[in-house]
Each structure stands twice: as C-alpha cells, then as structure tokens.
N, C-alpha and C positions, 0 to 999 in steps of 0.2 A: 504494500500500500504506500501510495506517494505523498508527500504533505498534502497536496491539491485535493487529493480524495479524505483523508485525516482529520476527521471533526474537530478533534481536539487541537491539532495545529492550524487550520483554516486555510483559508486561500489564502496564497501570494498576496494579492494587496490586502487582506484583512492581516496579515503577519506583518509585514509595511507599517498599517495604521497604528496597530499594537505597539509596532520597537520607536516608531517615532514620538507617539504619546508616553512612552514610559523615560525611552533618555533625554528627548527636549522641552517635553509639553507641549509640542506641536497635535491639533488637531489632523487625521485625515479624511476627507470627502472622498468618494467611489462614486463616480460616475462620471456617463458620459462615454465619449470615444473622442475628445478633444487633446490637445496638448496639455501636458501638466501646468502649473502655476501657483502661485504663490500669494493667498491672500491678505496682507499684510495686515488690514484691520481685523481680519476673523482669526487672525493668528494659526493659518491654518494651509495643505498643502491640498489642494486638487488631484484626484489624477484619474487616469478611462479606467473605466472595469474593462476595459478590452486587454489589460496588463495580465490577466490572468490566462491569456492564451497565448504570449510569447514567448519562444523557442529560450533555453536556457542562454545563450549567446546575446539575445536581446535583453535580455532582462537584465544581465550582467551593465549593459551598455544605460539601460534605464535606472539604475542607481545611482549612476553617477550625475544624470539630471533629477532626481530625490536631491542630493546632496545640494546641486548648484540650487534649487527651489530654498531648500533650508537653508543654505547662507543666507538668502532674502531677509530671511525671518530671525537669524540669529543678527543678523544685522541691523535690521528693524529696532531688536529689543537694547542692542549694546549702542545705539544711538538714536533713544528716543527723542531728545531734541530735537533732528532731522526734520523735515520734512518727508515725506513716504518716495513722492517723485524724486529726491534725492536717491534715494537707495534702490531705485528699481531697474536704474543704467548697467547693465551685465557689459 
C-alpha cells in the first residue's frame, strides 16, 4: 500500500498541508488546477488538487515552488512593516 492509498498518511497535498501547518503555521488551501501562490493576508499557500497525480519527478520539482510560495510568507511575517506589494517581487 502507497501513502496515496494510506488513510492514515493521506494524500500528497493533504501530507503538504499537514508539515507546512505544523513547522511554519502556514495554512494550506486544495484546490483548483491553477498555479500555486501565496496568500499573504490569509497567511496561507494555494495549490491544485491536481498535485496528487504527479509523477514522482514532478512532484520533487513542485516542492521547490512550496518553498519559493513560503518564502512569501516567511517574509511577509519577518517584515511586517513592508508593504505586501513590496514583498511579492520574486
């Protein structure tokens, strides 16, 4: 049995929303089939439920746009003075 099927582990993005909420306090949203992003006032990371059927290759490649989304937001909090449109320049 593979996590994907593994009730107790859940899917891919529900394991995602899990590790992001417990080591940053980032919220995760599931949905959609759009590009991920980065909600800066909801304090919170978007991404497609369509992540749950990408090849393990891809998925590898989509953590590392997880990560660039939570910079957003780690940077968000480490400069709340800012402005948001400040911080949203990649």
């Amino acid at each position: 049995m593979n996590a994907k099927q593994n009730p107790l582990l859940g899917s891919y993005s529900e394991r995602i929303a899990r590790t992001f909420a417990r080591r940053d306090g980032i919220r995760v949203r599931i949905e959609g089939s759009s590009t991920p992003y980065a909600d800066l006032v909801k304090n919170e990371i978007v991404i497609p439920s369509t992540i749950d059927a990408l090849d393990p290759k891809a998925r590898r490649a989509f953590d590392g746009v997880l990560d660039h989304e939570t910079a957003h937001l780690r940077a968000e909090s480490e400069h709340a003075d800012l402005p948001a449109s400040a911080l949203m320049r990649t």
